[in-house]
C-alpha positions as CSV (number, residue, x, y, z in Angstrom):
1,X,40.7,91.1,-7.7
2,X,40.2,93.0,-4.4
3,X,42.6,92.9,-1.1
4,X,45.5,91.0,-2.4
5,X,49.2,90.7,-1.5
6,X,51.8,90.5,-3.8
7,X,54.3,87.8,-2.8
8,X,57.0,86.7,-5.0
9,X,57.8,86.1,-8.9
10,X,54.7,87.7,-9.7
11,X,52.0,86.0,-7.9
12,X,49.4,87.1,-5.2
13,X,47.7,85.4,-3.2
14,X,44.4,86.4,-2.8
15,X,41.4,84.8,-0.5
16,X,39.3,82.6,-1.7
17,X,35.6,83.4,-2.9
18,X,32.5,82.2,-4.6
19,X,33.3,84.8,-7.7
20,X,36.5,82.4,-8.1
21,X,34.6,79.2,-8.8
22,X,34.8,79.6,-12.7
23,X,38.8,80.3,-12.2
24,X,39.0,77.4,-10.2
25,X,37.2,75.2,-12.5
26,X,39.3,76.8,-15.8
27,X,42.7,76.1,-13.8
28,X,41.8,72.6,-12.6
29,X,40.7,71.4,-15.9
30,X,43.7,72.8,-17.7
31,X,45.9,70.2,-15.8
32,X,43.2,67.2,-15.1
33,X,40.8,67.4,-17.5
34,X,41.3,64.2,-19.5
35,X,41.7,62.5,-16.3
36,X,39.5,64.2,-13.1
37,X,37.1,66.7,-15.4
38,X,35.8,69.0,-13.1
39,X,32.6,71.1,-13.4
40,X,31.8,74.2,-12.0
41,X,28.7,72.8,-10.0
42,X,30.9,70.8,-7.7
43,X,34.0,73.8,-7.0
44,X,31.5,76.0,-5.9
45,X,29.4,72.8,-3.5
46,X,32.6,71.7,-2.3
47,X,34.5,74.8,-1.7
48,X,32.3,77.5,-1.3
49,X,29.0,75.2,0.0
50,X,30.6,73.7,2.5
51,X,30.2,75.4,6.2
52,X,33.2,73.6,7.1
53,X,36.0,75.6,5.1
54,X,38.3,77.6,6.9
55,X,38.7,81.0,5.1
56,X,41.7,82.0,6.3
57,X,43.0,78.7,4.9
58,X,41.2,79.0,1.4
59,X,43.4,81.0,-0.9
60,X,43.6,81.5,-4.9
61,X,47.1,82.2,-6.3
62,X,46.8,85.1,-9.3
63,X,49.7,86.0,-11.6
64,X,50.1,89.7,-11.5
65,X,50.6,90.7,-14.9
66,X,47.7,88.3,-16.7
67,X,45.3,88.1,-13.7
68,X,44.9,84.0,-14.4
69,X,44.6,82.2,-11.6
70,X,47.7,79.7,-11.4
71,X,46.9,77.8,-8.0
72,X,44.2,76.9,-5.4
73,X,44.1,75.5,-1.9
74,X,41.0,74.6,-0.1
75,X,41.3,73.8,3.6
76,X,38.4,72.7,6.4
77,X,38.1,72.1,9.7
78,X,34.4,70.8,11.2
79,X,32.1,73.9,11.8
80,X,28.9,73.1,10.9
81,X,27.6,72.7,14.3
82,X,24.8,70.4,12.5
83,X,22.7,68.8,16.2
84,X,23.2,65.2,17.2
85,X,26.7,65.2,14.6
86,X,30.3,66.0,15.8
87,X,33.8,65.7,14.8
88,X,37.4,66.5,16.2
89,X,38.0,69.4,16.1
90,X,41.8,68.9,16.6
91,X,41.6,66.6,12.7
92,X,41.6,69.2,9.7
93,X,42.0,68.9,6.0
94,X,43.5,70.1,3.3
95,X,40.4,69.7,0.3
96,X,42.6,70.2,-2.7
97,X,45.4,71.9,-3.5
98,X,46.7,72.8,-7.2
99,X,49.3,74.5,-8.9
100,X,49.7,75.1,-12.8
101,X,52.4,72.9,-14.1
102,X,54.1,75.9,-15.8
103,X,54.2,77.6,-12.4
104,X,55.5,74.7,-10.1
105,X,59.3,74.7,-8.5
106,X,58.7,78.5,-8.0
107,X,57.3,78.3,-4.3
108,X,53.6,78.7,-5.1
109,X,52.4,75.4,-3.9
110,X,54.2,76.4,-0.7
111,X,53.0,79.3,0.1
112,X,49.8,77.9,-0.4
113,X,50.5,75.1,1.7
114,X,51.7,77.0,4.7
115,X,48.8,79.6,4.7
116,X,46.5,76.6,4.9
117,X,48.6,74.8,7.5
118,X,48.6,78.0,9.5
119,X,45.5,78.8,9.5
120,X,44.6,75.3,10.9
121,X,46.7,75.5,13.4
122,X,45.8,78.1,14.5
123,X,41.7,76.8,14.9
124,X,43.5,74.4,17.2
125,X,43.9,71.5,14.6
126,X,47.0,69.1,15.3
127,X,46.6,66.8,12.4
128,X,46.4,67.2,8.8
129,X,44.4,65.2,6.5
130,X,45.2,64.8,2.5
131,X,41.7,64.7,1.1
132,X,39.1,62.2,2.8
133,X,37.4,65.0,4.1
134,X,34.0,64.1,6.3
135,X,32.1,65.5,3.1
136,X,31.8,66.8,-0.4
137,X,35.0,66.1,-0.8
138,X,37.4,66.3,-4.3
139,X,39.8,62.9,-3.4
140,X,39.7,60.5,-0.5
141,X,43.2,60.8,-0.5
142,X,46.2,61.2,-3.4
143,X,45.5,59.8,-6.5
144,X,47.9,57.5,-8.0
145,X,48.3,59.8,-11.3
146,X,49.8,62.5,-8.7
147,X,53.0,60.5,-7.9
148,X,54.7,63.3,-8.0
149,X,52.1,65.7,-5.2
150,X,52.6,62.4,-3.0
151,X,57.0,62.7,-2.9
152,X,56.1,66.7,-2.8
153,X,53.8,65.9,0.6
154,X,56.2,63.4,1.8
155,X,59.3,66.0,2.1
156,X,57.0,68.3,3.8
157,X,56.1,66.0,6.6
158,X,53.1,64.2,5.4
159,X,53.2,60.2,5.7
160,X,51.0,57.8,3.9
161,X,48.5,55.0,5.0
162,X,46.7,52.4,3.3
163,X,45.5,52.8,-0.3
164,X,41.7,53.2,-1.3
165,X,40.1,52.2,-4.2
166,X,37.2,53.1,-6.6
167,X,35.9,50.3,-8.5
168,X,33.5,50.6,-11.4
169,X,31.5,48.4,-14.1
170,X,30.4,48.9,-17.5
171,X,27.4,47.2,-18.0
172,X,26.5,48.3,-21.7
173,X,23.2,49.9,-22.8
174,X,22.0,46.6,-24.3
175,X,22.3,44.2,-21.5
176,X,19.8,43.2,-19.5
177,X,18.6,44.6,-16.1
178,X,19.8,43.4,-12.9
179,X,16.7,41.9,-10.8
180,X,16.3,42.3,-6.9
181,X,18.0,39.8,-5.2
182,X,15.7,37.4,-2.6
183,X,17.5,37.6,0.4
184,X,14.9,37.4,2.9
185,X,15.1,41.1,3.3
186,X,12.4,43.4,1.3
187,X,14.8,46.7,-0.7
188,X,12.9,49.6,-1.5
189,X,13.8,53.6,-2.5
190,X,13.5,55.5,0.6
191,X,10.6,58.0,0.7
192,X,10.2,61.2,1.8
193,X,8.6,59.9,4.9
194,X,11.5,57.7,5.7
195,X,13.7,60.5,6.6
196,X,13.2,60.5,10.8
197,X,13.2,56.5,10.9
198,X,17.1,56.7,8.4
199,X,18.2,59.1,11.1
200,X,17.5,56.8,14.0
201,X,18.9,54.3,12.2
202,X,22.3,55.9,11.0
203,X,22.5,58.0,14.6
204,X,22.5,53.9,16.2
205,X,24.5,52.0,13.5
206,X,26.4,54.4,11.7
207,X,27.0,57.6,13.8
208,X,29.2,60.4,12.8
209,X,30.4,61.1,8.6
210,X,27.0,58.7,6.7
211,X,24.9,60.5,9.6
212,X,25.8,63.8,8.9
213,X,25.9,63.2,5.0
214,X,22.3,62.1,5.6
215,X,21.4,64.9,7.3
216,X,22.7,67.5,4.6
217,X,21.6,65.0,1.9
218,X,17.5,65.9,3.2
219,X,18.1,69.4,4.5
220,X,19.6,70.8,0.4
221,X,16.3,69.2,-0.4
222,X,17.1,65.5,-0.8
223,X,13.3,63.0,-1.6
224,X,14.6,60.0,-0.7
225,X,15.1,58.8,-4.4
226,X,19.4,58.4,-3.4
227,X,18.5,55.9,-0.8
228,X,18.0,52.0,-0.9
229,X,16.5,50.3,2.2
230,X,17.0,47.0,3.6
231,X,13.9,45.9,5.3
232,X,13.6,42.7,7.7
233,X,10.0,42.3,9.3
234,X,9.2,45.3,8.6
235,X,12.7,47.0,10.5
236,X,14.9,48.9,9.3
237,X,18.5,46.8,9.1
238,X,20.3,48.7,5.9
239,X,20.7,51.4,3.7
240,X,22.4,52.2,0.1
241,X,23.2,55.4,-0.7
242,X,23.0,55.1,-4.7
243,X,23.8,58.5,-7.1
244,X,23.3,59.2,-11.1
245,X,22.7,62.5,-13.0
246,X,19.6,64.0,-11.6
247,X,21.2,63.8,-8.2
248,X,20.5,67.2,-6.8
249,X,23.9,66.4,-4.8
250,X,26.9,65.8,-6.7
251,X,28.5,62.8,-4.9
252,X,32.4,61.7,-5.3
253,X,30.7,58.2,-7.0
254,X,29.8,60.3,-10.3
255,X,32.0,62.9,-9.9
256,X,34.1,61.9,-13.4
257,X,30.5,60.8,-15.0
258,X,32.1,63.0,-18.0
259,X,34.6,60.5,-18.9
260,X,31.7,57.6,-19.6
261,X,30.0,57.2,-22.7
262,X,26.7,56.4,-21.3
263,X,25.0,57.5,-18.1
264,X,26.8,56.5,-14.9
265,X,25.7,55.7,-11.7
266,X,27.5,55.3,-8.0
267,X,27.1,53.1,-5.3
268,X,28.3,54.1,-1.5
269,X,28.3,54.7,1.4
270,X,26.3,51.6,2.6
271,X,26.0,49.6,5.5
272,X,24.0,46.9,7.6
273,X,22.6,46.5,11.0
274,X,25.9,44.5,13.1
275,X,22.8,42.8,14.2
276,X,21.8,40.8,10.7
277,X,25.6,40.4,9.5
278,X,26.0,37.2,8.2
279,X,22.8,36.6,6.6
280,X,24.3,38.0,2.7
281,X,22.3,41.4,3.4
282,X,25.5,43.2,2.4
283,X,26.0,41.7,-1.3
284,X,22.0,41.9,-1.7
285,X,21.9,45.7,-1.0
286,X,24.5,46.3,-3.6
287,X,22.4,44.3,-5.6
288,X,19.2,45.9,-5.3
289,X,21.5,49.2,-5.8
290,X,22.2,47.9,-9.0
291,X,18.9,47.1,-9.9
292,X,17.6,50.3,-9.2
293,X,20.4,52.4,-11.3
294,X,20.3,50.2,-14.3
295,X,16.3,50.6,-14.2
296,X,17.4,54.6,-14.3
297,X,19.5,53.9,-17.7
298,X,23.0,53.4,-15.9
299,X,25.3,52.2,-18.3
300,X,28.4,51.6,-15.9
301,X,28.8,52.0,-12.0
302,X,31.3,53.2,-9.8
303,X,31.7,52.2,-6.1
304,X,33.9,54.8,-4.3
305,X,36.5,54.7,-1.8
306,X,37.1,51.3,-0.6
307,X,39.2,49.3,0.9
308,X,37.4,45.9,0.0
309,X,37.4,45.6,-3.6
310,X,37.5,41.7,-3.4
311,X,34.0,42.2,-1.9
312,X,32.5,44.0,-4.9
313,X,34.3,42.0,-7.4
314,X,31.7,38.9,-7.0
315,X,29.5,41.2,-8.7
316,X,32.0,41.8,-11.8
317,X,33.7,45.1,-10.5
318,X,37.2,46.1,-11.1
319,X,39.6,48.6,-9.3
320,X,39.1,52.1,-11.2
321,X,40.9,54.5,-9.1
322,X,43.8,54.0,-6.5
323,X,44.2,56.7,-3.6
324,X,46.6,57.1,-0.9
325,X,45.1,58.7,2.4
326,X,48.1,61.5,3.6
327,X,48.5,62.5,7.0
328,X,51.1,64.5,9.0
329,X,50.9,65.7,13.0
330,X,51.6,69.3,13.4
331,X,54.4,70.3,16.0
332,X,52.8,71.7,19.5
């Protein structure tokens, strides 16, 4: 590997590129793979895809003598530049960040830390995000299996806020099929020629991270079928995003789909008009969401990164997954 550095106990840190996505993948799924199984589709759209990594903040931490890649960080700032879509550009993130558990206590994760830390700061960011990233992101914040990365954050200056949940279902392959609900809204999969009118609508309800998700979501080549839309005299009021395995996008909702035994789907983001709230549009949507992915063979759903999960569970879902978003303000 090309232009690296050795520093320390054997290990160099070299900058992260696309020819590391299988490494990436290898190393990741040696520590997480009966828990977070990783596939080499989504390293290479969220770490390489993505116009908002920083580079100098990307690095892959190689052991001299074997040339096996024992650690990772991934760090982004908002770049894209996407019109009608902006973010801080003071707020950065750390993506992921992993170190082989043979290798940890040696200074690796460090190093790797303070590269990416630098580099932000020095693309004039002044706080720190742990996952939760504005897209494609890995975690929307530490998982609870990683008690240990959340004390190893902690003593480096990153404090935690309120947890996030994924919850999910398991509706087996023989039950029967959820029917739309009769809300007095119409739900319908988005078409092709829905994208402008989902735009307007996001760009007035829902500016910012589902608008700019959208946007990406049609210009990688998206139809439409990933969208449910709530309809009320003929207006647009709501939208479902909903995800399973033909997804040309791999969303965080079906991420772990490897870890199911039948096909899974995912629910999220989703949101109604402040205008019709009150009216049971929200529960409906999910509803029809349902309805939609069971009709595409889902077997069990998951509903990502939230912090209502009393909400979902009139519908039968359970907490999943627990997260804890990280933060920590960089000195002037």
């Amino acid at each position: 590997m090309g232009g690296k550095k050795a520093v320390g106990a054997g290990v160099a840190f070299v900058p992260l590129a696309p020819i590391h996505a299988a490494a990436v993948t290898a190393l990741w799924n040696g520590e997480w793979r009966e828990t977070f199984p990783m596939r080499e589709r989504i390293v290479a759209q969220n770490c390489f895809e993505d116009a908002n990594v920083v580079a100098d903040g990307s690095w892959l931490a190689v052991d001299e003598t074997s040339g096996e890649a024992v650690g990772f960080v991934v760090a982004k700032r908002w770049q894209d530049g996407t019109p009608g879509v902006s973010f801080d550009g003071r707020d950065g993130w750390i993506h992921a960040l992993l170190v082989r558990g043979d290798r940890r206590g040696a200074g690796v994760g460090g190093e790797l830390l303070r590269r990416a830390e630098e580099a932000l700061r020095a693309c004039g960011v002044s706080r720190i995000h742990l996952g939760g990233d504005f897209h494609w992101r890995m975690f929307p914040g530490v998982p609870e299996q990683c008690a240990h990365a959340a004390a190893w954050f902690e003593r480096r200056g990153y404090s935690g806020g309120e947890p996030r949940v994924d919850l999910a279902r398991d509706y087996g392959a023989a039950a029967e099929a959820t029917p739309l609900p009769a809300a007095g809204a119409t739900f319908r999969i988005a078409l092709p020629d829905d994208r402008e009118r989902l735009a307007a609508f996001l760009q007035r309800c829902f500016p910012g991270r589902w608008a700019y998700q959208t946007i990406q979501y049609w210009d990688r080549g998206g139809n439409g079928r990933e969208f449910v839309l709530c309809e009320e005299g003929g207006e647009l009021v709501g939208f479902c995003r909903i995800n399973d395995g033909e997804s040309h996008i791999y969303a965080q909702n079906v991420y772990w789909a490897p870890l199911f035994a039948g096909e899974l789907g995912g629910i999220g983001p989703l949101g109604i008009d402040d205008a019709c709230r009150g009216k049971g549009y929200g529960l409906a949507i999910v509803q029809a969401a349902i309805h939609f992915l069971r009709g595409r063979g889902a077997d069990s759903i998951v509903i990502d990164t939230t912090g209502i999960p009393d909400f979902y569970r009139k519908l039968g879902y359970e907490v999943y997954r627990t997260y804890t978003p990280y933060s920590k303000d960089l000195a002037g």
